[in-house]
C-alpha positions as CSV (number, residue, x, y, z in Angstrom):
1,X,85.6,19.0,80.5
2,X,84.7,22.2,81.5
3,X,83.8,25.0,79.5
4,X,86.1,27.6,78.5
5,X,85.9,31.3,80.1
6,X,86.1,34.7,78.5
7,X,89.0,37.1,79.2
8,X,88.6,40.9,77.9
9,X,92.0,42.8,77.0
10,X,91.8,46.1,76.7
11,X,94.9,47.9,75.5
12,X,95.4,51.6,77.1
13,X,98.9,52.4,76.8
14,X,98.6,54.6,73.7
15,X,99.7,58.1,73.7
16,X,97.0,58.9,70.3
17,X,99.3,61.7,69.2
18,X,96.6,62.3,66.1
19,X,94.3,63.6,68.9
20,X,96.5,66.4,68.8
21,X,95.1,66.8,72.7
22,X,96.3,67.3,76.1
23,X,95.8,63.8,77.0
24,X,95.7,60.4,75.1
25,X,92.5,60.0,73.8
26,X,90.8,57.1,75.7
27,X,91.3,60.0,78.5
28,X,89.1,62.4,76.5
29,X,85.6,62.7,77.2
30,X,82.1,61.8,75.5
31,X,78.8,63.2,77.8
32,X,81.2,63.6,80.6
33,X,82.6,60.3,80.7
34,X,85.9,59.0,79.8
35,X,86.2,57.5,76.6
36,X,87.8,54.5,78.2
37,X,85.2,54.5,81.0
38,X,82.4,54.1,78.4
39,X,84.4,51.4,75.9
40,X,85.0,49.2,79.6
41,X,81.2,49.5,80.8
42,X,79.9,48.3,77.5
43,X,81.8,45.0,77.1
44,X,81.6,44.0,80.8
45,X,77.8,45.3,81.0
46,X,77.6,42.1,78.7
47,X,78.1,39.8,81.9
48,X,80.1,37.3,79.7
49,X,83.5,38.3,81.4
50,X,85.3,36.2,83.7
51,X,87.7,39.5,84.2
52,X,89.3,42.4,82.4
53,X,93.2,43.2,81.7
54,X,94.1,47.0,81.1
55,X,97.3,47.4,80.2
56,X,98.4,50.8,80.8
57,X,101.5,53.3,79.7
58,X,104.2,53.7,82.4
59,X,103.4,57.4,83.1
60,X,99.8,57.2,83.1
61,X,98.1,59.5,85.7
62,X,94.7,59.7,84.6
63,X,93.5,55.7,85.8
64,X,92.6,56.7,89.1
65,X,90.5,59.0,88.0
66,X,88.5,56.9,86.1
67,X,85.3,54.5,86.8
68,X,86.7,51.5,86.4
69,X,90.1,51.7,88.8
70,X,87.6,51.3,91.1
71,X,85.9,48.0,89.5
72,X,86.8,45.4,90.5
73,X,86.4,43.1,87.8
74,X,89.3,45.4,86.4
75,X,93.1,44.7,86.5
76,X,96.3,46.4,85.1
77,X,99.2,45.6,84.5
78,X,102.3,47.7,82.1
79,X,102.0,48.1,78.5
80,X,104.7,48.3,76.0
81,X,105.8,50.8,73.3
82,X,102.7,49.1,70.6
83,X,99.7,47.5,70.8
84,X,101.2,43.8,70.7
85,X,103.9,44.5,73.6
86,X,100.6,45.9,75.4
87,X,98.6,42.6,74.7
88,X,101.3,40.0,75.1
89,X,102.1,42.4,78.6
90,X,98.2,41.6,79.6
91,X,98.2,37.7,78.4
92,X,101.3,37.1,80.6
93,X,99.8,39.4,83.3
94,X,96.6,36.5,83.1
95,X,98.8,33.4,83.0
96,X,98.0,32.2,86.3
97,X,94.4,32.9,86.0
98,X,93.7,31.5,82.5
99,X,93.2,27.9,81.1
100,X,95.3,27.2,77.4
101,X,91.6,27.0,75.7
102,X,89.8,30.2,77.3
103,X,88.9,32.5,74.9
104,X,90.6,36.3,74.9
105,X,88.7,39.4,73.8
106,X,91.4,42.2,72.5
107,X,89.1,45.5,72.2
108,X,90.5,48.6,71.1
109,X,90.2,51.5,74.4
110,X,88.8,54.0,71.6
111,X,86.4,52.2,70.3
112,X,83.1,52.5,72.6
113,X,80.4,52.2,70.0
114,X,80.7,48.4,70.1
115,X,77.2,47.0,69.5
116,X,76.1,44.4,72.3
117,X,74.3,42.4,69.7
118,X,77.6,42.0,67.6
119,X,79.5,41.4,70.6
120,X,77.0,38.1,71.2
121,X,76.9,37.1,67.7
122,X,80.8,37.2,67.5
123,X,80.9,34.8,70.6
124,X,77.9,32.7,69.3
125,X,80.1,31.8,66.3
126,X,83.0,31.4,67.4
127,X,82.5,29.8,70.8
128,X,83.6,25.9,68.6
129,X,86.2,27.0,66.2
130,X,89.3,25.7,66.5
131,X,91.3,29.6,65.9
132,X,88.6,32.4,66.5
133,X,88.1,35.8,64.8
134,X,87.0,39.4,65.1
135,X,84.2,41.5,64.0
136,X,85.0,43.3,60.3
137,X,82.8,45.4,58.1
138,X,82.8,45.2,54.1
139,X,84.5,48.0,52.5
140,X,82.0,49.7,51.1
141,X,84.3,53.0,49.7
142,X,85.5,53.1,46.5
143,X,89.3,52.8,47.1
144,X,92.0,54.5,45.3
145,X,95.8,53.3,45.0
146,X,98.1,56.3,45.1
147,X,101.7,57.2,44.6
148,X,103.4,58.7,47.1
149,X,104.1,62.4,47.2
150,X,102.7,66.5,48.5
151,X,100.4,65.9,45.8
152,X,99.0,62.1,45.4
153,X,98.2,61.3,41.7
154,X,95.9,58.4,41.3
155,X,97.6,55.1,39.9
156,X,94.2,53.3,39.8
157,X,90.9,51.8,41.5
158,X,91.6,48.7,43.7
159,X,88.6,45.9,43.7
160,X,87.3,45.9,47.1
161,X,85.0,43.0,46.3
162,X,87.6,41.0,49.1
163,X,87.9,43.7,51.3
164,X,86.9,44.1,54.7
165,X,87.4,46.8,57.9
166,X,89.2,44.8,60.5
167,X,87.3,46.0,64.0
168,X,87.0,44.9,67.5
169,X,86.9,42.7,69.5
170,X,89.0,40.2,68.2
171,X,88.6,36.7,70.3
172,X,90.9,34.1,70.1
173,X,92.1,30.7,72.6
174,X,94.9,32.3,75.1
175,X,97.4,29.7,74.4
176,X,97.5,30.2,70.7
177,X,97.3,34.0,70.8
178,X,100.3,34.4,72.9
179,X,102.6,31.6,70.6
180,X,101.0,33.6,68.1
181,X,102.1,37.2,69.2
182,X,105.1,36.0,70.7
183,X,106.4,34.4,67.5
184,X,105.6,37.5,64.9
185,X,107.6,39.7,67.8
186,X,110.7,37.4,68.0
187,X,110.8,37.4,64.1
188,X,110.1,41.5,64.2
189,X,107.1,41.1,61.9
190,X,104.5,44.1,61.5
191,X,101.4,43.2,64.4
192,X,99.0,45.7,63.5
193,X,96.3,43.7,65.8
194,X,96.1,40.0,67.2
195,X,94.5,38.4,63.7
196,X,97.4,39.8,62.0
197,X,100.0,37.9,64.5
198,X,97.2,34.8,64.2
199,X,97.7,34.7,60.2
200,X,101.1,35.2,60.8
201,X,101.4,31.8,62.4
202,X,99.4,30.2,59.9
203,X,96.0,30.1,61.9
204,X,93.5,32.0,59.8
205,X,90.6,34.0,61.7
206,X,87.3,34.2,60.7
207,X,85.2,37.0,60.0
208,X,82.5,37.9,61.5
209,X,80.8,40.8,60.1
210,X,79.5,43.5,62.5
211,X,78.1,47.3,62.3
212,X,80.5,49.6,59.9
213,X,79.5,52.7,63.3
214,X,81.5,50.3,65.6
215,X,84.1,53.4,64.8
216,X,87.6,53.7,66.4
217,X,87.8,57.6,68.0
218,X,91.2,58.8,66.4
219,X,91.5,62.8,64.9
220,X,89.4,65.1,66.1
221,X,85.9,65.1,64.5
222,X,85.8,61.1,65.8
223,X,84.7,62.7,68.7
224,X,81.3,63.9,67.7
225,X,80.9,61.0,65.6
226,X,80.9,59.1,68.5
227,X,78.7,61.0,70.4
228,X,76.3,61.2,67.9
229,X,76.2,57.2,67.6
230,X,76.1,56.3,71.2
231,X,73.0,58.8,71.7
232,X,71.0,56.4,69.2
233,X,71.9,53.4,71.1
């Protein structure tokens, strides 16, 4: 039997209207470089790859002007309206390149302060379970449950004892995550990312905790933040 390969999905259709910018945000830059540019160059530095998936929005004009349209390790393909059309668009786009038991990395475009050392212990863990997983850091916040309103009142303190930051990548077998995705779209449940469609469908992911600064860029001030992070890499 032959080992499985690793796939990397990154989704790029997003429009990040909380960037409040000219351009969606994995456009925006960090030391001169695309946002996008630097989240693709840390996960395929890695060498672990068999090949990349973008999918991109239908009016995107920016990709060409980016480092990696002209990788070649790189494909696209056409996202949909959320992050699930986007991923199940860049599964099928893989089908005839893919075994049913390769493994599939879903990393968010805006995140590029993914740690290589959390990327290998992710993939050292779950490289013999039978689902797969993603990276997630304890809450460490106190959290407050509000009402709703101009004003929010406090209603109490929730225990965050359970709690955890879902982050990226998330890595699961190719076969299950597009049943998986597939099924929670047909029945028009919420897919906020690929463990949520995996739980959905009654296969529960591991976590697998990584670094809390593994921070997904989305107002503003995410920008510096970033910045700041990547310099101490």
């Amino acid at each position: 039997m032959t080992s499985p390969r690793f796939w990397l999905i990154v989704p790029a259709a997003g429009i990040g209207q909380r960037m409040q910018a000219e351009r969606p945000k994995q456009y925006l830059r960090i030391n001169n470089r695309f946002i996008l540019d630097l989240t693709l160059s840390r996960l395929l530095d890695s060498g672990l790859f068999a090949g990349c998936m973008v999918p991109l929005n239908s009016a995107d004009h920016w990709w060409p002007d980016t480092e990696a349209s002209t990788d070649d390790r790189i494909q696209t393909c056409t996202g949909g309206a959320e992050r699930a059309d986007s991923v199940l668009s860049a599964l099928h786009a893989l089908e005839e390149q893919v075994a049913a038991g390769d493994w599939v990395l879903v990393h968010d475009a805006a995140r590029p302060c993914v740690y290589p050392a959390d990327l290998e212990n992710l993939v050292s863990t779950l490289v013999d379970h039978p689902v797969g997983g993603l990276l997630a850091a304890p809450v460490a916040d106190t959290l407050k449950k509000a009402e709703t309103g101009p004003i929010p009142e406090v209603l109490g303190t929730v225990d965050r004892s359970q709690l955890w930051r879902a982050l990226t990548p998330q890595m699961f077998r190719y076969q299950m995550l597009v049943e998986a995705l597939e099924k929670a779209l047909g029945e028009k449940q919420a897919v906020t990312d690929e463990s949520s469609a995996m739980e959905f469908s009654g296969n529960m992911p591991v976590l697998v905790e990584g670094r809390s600064d593994n921070i997904k860029i989305t107002v503003p001030a995410d920008l510096d933040l970033a910045g700041f992070i990547l310099s101490r890499f």
